[in-house]
DSSP file (Angstrom, degrees, kcal/mol; ACC not computed):
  #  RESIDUE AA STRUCTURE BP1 BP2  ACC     N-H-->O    O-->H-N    N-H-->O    O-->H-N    TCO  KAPPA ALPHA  PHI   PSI    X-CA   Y-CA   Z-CA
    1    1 A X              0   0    0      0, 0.0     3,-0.4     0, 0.0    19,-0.1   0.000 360.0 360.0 360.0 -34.3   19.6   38.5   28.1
    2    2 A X        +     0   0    0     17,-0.3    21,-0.0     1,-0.2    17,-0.0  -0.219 360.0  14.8 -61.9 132.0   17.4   36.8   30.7
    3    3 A X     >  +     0   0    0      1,-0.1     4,-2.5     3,-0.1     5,-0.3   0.933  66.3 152.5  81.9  29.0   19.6   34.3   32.5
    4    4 A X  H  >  +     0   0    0     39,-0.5     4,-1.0    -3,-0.4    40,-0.2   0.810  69.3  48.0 -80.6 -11.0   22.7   35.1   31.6
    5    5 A X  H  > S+     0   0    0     38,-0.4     4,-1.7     2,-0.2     5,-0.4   0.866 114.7  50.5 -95.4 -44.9   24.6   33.6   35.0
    6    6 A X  H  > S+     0   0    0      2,-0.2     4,-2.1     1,-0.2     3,-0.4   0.910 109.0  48.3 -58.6 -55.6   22.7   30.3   34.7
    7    7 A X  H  < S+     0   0    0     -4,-2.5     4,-0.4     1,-0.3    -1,-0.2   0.795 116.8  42.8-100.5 -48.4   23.6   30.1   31.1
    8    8 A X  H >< S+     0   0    0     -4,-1.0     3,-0.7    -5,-0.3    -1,-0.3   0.980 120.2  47.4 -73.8 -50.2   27.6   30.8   32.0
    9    9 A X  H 3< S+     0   0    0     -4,-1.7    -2,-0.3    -3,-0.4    -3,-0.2   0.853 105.2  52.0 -49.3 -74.0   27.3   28.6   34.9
   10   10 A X  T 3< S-     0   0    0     -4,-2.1    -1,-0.3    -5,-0.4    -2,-0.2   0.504 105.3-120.7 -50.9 -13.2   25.6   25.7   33.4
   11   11 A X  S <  S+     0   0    0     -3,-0.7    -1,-0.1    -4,-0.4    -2,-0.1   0.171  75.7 119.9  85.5 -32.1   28.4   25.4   30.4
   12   12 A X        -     0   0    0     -6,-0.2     2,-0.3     1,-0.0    -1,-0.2  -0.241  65.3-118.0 -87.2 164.3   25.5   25.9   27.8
   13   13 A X        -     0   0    0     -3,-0.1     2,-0.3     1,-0.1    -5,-0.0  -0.641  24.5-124.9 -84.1 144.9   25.2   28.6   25.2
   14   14 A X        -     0   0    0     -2,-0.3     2,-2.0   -10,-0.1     3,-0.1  -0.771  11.7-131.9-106.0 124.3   22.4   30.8   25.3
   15   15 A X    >>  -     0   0    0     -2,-0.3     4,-3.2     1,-0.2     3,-0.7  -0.389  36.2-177.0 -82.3  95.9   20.4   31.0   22.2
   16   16 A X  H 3> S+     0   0    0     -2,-2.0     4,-2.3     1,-0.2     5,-0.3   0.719  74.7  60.5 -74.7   1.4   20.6   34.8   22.6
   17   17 A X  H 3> S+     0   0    0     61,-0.2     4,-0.9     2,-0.2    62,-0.3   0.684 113.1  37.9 -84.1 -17.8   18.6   35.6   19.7
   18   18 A X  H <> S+     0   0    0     -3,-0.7     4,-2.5    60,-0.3     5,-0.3   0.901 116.2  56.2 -80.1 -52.0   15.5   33.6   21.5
   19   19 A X  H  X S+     0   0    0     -4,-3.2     4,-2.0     2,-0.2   -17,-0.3   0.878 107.4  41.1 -66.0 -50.1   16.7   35.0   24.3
   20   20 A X  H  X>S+     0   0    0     -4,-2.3     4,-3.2    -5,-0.2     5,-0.5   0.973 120.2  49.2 -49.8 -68.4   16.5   38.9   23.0
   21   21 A X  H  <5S+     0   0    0     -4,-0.9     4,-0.3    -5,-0.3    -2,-0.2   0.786 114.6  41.9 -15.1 -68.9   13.1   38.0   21.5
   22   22 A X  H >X5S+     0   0    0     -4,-2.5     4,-3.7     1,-0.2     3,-3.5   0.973 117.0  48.6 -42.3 -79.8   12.0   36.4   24.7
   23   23 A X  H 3X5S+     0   0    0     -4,-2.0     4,-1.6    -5,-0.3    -1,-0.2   0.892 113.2  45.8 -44.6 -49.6   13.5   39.3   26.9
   24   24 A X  H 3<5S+     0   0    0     -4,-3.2    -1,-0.2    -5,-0.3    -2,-0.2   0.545 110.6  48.6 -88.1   8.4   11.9   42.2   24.8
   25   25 A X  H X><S+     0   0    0     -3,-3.5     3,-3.7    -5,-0.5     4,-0.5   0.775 115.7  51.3 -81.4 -49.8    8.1   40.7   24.5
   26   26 A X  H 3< S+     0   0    0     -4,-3.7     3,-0.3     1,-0.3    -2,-0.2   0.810 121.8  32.8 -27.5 -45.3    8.8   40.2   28.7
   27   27 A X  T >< S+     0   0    0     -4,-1.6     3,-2.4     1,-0.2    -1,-0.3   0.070  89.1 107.0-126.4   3.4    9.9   44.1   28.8
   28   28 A X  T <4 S+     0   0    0     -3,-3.7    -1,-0.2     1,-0.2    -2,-0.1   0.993  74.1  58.0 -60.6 -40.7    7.6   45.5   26.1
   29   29 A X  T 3< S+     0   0    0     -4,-0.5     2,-0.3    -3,-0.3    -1,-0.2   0.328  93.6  88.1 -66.8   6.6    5.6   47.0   28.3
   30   30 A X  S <  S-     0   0    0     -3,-2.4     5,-0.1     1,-0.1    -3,-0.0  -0.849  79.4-109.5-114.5 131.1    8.6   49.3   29.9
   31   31 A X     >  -     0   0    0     -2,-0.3     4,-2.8     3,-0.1     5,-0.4  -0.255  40.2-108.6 -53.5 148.6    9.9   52.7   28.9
   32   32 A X  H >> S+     0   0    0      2,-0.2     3,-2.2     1,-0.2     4,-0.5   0.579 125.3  56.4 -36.1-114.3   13.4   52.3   27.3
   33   33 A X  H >> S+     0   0    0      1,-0.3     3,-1.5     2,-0.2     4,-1.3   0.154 111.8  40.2  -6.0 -75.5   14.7   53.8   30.3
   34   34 A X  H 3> S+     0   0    0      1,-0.2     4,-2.8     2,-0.2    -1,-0.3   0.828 109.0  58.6 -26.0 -56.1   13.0   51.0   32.4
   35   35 A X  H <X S+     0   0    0     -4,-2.8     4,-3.2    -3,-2.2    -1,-0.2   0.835 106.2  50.4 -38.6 -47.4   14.0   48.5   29.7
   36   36 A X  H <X S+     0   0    0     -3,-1.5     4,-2.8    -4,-0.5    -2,-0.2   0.989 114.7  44.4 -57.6 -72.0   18.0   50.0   30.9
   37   37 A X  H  X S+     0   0    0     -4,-1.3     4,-1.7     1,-0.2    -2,-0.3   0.894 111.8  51.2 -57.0 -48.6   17.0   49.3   34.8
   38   38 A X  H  X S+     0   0    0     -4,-2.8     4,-0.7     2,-0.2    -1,-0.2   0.969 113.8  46.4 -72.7 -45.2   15.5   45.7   33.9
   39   39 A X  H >< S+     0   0    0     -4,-3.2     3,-1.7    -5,-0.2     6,-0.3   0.977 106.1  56.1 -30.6 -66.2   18.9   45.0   31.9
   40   40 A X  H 3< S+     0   0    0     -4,-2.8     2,-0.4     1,-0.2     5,-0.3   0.939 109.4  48.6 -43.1 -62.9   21.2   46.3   34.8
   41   41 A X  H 3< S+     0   0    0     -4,-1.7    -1,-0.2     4,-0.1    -2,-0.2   0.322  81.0 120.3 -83.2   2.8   19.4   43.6   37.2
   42   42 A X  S X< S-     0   0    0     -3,-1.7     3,-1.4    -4,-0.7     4,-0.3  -0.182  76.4 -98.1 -22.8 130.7   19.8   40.5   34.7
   43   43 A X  T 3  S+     0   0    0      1,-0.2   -39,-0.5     2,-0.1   -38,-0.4  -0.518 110.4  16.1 -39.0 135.7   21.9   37.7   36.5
   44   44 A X  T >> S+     0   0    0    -40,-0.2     3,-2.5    -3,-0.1     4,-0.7  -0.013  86.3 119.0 121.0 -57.2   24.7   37.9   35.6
   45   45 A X  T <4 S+     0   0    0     -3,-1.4     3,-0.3    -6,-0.3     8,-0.1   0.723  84.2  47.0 -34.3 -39.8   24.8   41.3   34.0
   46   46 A X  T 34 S+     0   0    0     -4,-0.3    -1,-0.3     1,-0.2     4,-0.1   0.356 103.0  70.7 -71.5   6.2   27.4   42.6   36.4
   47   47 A X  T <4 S+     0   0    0     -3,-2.5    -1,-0.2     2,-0.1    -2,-0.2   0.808  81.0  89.6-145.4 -66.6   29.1   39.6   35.8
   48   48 A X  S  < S-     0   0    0     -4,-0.7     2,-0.4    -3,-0.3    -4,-0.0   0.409  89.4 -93.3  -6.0 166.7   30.0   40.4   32.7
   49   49 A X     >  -     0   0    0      1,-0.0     4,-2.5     0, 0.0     5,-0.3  -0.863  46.0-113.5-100.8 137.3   33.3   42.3   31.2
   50   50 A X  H  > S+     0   0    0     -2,-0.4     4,-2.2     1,-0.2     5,-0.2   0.858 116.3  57.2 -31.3 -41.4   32.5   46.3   30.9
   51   51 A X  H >> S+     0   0    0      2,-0.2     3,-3.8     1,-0.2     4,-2.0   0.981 104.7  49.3 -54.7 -70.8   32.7   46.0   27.2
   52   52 A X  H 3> S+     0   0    0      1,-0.3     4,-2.5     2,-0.2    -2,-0.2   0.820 117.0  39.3 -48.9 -58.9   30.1   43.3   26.9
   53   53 A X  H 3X S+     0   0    0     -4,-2.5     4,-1.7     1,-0.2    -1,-0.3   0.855 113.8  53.0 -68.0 -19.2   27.4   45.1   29.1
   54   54 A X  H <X>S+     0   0    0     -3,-3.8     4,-1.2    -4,-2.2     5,-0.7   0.982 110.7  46.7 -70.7 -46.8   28.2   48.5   27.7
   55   55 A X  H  <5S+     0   0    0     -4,-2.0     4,-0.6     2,-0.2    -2,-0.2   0.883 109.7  55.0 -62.7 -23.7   27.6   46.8   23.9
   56   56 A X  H >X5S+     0   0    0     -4,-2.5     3,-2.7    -5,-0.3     4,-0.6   0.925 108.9  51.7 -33.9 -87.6   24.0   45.1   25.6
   57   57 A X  H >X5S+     0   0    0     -4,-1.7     4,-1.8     1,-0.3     3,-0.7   0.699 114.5  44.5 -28.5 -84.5   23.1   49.3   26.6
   58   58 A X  H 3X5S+     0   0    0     -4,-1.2     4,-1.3     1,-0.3    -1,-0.3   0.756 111.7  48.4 -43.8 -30.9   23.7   50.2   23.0
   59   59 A X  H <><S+     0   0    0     -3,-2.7     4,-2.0    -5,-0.7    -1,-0.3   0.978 111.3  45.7 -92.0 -35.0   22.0   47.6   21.3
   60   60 A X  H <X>S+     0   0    0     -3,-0.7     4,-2.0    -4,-0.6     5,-0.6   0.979 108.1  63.0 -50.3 -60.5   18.9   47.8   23.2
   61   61 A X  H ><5S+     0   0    0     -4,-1.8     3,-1.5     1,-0.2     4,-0.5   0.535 118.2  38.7  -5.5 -93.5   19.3   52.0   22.5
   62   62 A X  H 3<5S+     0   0    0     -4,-1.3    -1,-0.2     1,-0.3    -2,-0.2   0.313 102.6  55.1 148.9 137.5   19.0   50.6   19.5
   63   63 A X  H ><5S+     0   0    0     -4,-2.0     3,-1.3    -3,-0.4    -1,-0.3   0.929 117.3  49.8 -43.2 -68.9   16.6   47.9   19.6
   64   64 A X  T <<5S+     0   0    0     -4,-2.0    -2,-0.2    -3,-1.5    -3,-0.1   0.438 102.3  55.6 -64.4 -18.0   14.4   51.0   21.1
   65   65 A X  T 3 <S+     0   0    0     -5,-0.6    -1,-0.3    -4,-0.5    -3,-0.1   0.618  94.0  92.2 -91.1 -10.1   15.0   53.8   18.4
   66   66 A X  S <  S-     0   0    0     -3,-1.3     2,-0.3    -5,-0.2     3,-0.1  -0.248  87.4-106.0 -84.0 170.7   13.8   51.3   15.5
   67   67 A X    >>  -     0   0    0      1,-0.1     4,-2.3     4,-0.0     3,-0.6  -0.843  46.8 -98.1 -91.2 150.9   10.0   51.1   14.2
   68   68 A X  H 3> S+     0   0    0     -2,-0.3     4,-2.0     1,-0.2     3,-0.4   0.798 126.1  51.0 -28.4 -73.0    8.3   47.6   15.6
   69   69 A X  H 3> S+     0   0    0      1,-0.2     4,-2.6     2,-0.2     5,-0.3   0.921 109.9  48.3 -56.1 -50.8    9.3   45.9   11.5
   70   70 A X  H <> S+     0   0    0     -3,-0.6     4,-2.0     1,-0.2    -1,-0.2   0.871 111.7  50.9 -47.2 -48.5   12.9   47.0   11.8
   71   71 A X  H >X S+     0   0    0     -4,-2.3     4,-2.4    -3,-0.4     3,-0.6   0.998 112.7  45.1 -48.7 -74.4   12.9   45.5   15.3
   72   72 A X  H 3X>S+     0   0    0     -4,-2.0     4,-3.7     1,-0.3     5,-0.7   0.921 110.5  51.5 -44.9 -62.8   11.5   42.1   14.1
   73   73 A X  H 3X5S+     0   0    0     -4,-2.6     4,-1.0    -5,-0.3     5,-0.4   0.891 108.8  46.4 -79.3 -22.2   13.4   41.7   11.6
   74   74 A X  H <X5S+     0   0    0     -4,-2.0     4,-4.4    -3,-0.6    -2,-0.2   0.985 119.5  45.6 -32.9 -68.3   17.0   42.4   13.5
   75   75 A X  H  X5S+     0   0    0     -4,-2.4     4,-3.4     1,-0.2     5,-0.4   0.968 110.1  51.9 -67.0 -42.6   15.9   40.1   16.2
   76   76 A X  H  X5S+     0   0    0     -4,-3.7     4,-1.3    -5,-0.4     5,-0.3   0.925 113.3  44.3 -55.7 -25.0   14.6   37.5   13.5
   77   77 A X  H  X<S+     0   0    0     -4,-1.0     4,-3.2    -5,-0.7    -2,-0.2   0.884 115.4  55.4 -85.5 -34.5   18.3   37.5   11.5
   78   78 A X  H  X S+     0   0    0     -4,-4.4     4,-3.2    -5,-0.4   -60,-0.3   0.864 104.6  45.3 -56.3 -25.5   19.6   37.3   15.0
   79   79 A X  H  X S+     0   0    0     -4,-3.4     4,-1.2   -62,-0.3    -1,-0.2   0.670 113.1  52.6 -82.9 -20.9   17.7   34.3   15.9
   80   80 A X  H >X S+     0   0    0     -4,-1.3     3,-0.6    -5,-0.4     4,-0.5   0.946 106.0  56.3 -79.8 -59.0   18.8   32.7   12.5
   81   81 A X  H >< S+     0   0    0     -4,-3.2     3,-1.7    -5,-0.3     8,-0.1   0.865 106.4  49.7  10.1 -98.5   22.4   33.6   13.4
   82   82 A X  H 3< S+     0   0    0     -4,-3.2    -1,-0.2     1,-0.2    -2,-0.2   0.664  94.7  63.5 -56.3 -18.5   22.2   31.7   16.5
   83   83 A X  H << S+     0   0    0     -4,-1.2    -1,-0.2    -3,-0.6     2,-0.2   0.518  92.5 101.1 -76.3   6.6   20.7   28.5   15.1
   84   84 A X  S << S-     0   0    0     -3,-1.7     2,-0.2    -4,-0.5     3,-0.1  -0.363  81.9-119.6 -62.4 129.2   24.5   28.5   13.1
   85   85 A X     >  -     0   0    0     -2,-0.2     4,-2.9     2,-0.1     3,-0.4  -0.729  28.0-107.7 -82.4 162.4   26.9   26.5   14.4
   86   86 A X  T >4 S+     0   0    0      1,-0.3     3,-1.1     2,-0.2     4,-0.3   0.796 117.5  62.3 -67.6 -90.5   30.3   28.6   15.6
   87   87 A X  T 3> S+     0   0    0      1,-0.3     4,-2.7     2,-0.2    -1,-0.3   0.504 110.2  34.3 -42.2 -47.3   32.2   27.3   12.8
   88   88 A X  H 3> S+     0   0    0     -3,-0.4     4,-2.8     1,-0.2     5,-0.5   0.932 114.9  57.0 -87.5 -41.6   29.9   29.0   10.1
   89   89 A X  H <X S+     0   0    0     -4,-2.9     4,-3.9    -3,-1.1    -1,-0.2   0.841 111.1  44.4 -55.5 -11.9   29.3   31.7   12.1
   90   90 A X  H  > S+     0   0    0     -4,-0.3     4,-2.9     1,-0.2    -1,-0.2   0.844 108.7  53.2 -70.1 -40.8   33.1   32.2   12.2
   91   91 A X  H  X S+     0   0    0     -4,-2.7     4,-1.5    -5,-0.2    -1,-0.2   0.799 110.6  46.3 -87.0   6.7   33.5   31.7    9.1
   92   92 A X  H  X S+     0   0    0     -4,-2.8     4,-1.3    -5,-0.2    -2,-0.2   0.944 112.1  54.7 -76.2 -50.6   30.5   34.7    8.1
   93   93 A X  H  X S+     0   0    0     -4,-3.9     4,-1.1    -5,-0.5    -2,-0.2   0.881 109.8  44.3 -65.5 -29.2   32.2   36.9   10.5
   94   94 A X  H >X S+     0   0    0     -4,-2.9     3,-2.4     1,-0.2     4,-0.6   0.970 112.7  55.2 -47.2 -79.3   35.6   36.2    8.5
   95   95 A X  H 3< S+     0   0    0     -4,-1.5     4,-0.3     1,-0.3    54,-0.3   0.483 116.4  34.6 -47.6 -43.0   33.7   36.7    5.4
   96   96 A X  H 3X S+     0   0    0     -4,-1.3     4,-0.5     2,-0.1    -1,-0.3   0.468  90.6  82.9-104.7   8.0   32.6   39.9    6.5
   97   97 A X  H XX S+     0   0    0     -3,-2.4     3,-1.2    -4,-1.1     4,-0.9   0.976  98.1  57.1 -68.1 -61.4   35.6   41.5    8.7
   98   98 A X  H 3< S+     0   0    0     -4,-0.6     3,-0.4     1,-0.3    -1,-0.2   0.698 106.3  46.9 -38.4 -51.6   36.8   42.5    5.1
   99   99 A X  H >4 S+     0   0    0     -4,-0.3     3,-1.6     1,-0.2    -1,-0.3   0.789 104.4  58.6 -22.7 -77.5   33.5   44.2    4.6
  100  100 A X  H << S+     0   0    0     -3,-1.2    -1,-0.2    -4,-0.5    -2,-0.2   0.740 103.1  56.3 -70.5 -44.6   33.5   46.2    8.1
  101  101 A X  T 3< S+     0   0    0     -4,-0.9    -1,-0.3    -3,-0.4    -2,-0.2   0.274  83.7 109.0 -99.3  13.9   37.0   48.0    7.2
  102  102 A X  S <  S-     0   0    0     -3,-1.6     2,-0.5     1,-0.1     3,-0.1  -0.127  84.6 -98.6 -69.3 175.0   35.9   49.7    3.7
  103  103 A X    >>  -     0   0    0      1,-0.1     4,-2.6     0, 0.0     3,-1.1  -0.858  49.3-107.2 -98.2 131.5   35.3   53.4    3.2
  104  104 A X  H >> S+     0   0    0     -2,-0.5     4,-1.6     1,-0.3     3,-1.0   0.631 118.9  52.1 -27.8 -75.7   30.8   53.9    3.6
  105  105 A X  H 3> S+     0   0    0      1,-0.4     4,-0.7     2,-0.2    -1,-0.3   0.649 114.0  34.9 -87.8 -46.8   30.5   54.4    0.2
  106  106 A X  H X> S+     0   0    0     -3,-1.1     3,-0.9     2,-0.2     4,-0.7   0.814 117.3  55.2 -69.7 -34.6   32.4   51.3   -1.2
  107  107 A X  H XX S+     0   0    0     -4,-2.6     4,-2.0    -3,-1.0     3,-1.1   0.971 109.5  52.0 -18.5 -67.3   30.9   49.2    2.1
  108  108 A X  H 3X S+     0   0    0     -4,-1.6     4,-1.4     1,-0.3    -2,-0.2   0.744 115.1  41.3 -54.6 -31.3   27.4   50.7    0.4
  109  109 A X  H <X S+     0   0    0     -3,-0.9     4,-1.3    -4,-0.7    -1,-0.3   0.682 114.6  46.4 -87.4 -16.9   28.4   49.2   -3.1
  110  110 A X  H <X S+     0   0    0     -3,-1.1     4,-1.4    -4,-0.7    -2,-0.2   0.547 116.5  44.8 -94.3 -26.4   29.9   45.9   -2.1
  111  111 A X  H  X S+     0   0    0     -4,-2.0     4,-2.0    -5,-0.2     5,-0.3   0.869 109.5  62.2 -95.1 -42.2   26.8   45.2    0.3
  112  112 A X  H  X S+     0   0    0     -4,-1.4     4,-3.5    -5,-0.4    -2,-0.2   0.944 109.4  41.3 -26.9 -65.5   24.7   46.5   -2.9
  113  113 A X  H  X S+     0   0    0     -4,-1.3     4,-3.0     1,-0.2     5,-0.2   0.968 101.7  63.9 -47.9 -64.8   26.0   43.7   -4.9
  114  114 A X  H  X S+     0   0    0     -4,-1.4     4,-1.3     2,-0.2     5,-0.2   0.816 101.2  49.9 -29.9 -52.8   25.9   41.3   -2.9
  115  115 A X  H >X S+     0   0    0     -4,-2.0     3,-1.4     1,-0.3     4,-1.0   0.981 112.7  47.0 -48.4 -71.4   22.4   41.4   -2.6
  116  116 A X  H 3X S+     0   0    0     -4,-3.5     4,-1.1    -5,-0.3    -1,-0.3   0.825 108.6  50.5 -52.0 -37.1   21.9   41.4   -5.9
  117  117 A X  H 3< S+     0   0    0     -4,-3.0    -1,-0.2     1,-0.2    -2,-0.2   0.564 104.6  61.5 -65.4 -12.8   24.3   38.6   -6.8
  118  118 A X  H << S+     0   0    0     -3,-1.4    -1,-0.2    -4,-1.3    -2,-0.2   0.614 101.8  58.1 -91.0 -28.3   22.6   36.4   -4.0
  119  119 A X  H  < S+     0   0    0     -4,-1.0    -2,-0.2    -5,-0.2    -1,-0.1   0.940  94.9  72.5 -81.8 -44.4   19.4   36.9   -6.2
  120  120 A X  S  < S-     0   0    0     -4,-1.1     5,-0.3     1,-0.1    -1,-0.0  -0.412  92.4 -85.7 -85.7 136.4   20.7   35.4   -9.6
  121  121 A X     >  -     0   0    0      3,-0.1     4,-2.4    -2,-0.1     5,-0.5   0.193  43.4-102.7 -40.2 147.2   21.3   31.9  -10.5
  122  122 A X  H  > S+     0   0    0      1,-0.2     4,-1.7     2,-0.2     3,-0.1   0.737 121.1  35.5 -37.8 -55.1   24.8   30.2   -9.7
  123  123 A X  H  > S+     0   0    0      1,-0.3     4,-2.6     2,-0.2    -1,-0.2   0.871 114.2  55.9 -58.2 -44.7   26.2   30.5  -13.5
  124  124 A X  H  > S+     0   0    0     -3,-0.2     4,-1.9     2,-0.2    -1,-0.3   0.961 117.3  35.1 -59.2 -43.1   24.5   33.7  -14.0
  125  125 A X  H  X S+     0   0    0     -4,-2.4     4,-1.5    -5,-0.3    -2,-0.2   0.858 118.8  52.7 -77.3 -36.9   26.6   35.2  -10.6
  126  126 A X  H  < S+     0   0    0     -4,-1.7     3,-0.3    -5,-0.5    -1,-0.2   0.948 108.3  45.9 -84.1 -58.3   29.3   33.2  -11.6
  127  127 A X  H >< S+     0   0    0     -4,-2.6     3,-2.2     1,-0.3     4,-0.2   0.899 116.2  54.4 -41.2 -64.1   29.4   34.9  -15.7
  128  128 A X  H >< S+     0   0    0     -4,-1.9     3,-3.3     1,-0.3     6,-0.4   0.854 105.0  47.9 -66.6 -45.3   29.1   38.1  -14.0
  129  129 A X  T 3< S+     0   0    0     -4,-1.5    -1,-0.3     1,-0.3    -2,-0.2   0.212 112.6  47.6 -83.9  12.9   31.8   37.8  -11.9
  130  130 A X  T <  S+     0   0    0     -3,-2.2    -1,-0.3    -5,-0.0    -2,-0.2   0.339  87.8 100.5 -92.5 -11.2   33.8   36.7  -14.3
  131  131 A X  S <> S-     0   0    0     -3,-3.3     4,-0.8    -4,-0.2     0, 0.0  -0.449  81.7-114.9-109.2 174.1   33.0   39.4  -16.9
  132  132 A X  H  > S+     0   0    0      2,-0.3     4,-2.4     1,-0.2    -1,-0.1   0.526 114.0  69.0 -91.7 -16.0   35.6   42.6  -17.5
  133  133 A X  H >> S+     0   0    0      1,-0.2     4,-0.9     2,-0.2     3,-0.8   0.978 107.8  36.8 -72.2 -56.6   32.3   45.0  -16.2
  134  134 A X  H 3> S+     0   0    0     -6,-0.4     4,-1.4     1,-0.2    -2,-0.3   0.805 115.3  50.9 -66.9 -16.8   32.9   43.4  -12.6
  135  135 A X  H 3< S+     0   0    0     -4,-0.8    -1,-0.2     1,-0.2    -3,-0.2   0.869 113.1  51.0 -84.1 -25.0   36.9   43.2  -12.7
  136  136 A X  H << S+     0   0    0     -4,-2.4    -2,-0.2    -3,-0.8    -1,-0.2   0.495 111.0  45.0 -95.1  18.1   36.8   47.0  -13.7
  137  137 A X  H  < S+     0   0    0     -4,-0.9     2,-0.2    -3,-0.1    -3,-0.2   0.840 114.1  41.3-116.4 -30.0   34.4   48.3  -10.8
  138  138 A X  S  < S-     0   0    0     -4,-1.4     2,-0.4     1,-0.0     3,-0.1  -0.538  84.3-124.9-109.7-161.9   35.7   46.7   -7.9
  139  139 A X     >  -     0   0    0     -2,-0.2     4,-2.5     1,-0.1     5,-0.4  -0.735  44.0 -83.4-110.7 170.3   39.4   46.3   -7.1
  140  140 A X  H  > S+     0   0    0     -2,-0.4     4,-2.3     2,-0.3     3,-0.3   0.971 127.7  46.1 -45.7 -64.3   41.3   43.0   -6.3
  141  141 A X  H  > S+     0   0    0      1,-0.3     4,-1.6     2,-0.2    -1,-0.2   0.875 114.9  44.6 -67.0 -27.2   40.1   43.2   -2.3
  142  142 A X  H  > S+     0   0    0     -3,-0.3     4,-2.4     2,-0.2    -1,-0.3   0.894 109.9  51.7 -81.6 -24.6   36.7   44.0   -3.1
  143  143 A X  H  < S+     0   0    0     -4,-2.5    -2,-0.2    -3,-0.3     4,-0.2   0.618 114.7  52.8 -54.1 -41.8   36.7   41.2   -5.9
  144  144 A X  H >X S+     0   0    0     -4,-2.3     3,-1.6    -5,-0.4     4,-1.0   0.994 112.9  38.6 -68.6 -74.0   38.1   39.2   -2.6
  145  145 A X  H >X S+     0   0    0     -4,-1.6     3,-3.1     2,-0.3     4,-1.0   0.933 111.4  56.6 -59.0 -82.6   35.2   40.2   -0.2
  146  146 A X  H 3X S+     0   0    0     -4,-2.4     4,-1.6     1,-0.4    -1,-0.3   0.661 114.1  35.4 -63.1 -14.6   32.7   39.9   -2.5
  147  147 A X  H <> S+     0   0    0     -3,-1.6     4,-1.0    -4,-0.2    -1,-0.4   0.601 118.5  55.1 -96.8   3.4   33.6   35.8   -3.6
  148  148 A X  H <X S+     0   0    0     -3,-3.1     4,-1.1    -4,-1.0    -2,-0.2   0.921 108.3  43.0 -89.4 -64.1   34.5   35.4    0.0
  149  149 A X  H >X S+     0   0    0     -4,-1.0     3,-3.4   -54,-0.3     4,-2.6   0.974 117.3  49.8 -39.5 -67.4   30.4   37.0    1.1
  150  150 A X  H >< S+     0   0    0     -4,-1.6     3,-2.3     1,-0.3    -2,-0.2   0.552 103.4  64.1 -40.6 -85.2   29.0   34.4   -2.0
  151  151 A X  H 3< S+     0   0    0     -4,-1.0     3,-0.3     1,-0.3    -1,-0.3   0.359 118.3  24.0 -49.0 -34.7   31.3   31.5   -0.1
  152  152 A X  H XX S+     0   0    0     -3,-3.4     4,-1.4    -4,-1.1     3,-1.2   0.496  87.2 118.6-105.2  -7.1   29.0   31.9    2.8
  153  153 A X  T << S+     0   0    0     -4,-2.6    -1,-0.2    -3,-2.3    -2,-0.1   0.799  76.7  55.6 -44.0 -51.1   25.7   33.3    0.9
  154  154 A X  T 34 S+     0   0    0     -3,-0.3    -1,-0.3     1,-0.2    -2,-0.1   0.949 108.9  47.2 -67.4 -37.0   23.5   29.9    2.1
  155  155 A X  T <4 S+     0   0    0     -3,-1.2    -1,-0.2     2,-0.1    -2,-0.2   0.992  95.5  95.0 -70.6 -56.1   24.4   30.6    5.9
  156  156 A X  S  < S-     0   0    0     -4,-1.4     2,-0.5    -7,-0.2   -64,-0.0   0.188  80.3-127.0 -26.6 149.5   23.4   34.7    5.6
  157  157 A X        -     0   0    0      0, 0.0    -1,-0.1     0, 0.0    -2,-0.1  -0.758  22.5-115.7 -93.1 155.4   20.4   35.2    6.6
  158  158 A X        -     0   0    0     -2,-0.5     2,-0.2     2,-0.0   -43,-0.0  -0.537  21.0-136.6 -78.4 166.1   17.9   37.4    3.7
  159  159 A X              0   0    0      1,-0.1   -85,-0.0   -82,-0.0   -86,-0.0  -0.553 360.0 360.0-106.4-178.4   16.6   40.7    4.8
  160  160 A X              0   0    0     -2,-0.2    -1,-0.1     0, 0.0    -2,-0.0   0.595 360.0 360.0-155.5 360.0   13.3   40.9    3.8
């Protein structure tokens, strides 16, 4: 967050998950609310399109409602993210638009899997997702989403 008009200025991309890290050890020592006022004054901030600083204000929120591991580990998958080049991160965020537009419960079952299918060797995930249990529990689009997530399963980061 720190730096954010040098960063647009300068042409380079800001590794913002270094950059959150960075910005919330600086700012630990500030109520959220302070944490809000140290945001607004960023360079830059204003600088911004409305959207983009309102979705900053929300993410610290929160950044600031989680316990200290919940934090870490957000910022750490964030930092992993960024070391992605845009091309795979485009293609996770493809891989996971499908994902975003489910109903919770089926989201909850599809992300469920996943997990679990990321754990078992390639032929074992592969057998399963071939076999008549998995063609009769999800439907053809989740069947889609879910070999679309595996296509990208080395870039994801694990939760841990």
């Amino acid at each position: 967050m720190n730096g954010i008009q040098r960063h647009e200025n300068s042409g380079q991309k800001p590794q913002n998950g270094e950059h959150l890290s960075g910005w919330l050890d600086q700012h630990s020592n500030l109520s959220p609310t302070q944490q809000q006022r140290a945001l607004e004054q960023e360079p830059g901030f204003h600088d911004l399109p409305a959207s983009t600083q309102q979705r900053y204000r929300e993410r610290l929120n929160q950044l600031n409602s989680m316990s200290p591991d919940q934090r870490n580990r957000i910022v750490g998958r964030t930092q992993e993210m960024e070391r992605l080049s845009p091309d795979q991160r485009g293609q996770i965020r493809s891989a996971m638009e499908p994902l975003a537009a489910m109903q919770p419960d089926r989201k909850r079952l599809i992300s469920k899997t996943f997990r679990s299918l990321r754990t078992l060797p390639p032929a074992q995930r592969q057998a399963y997702m071939n076999s008549s249990e998995f063609r009769s529990q999800f439907s053809d689009g989740e069947r889609n989403t879910l070999q679309g997530l595996m296509n990208v399963e080395p870039l994801i980061p694990r939760s841990e």
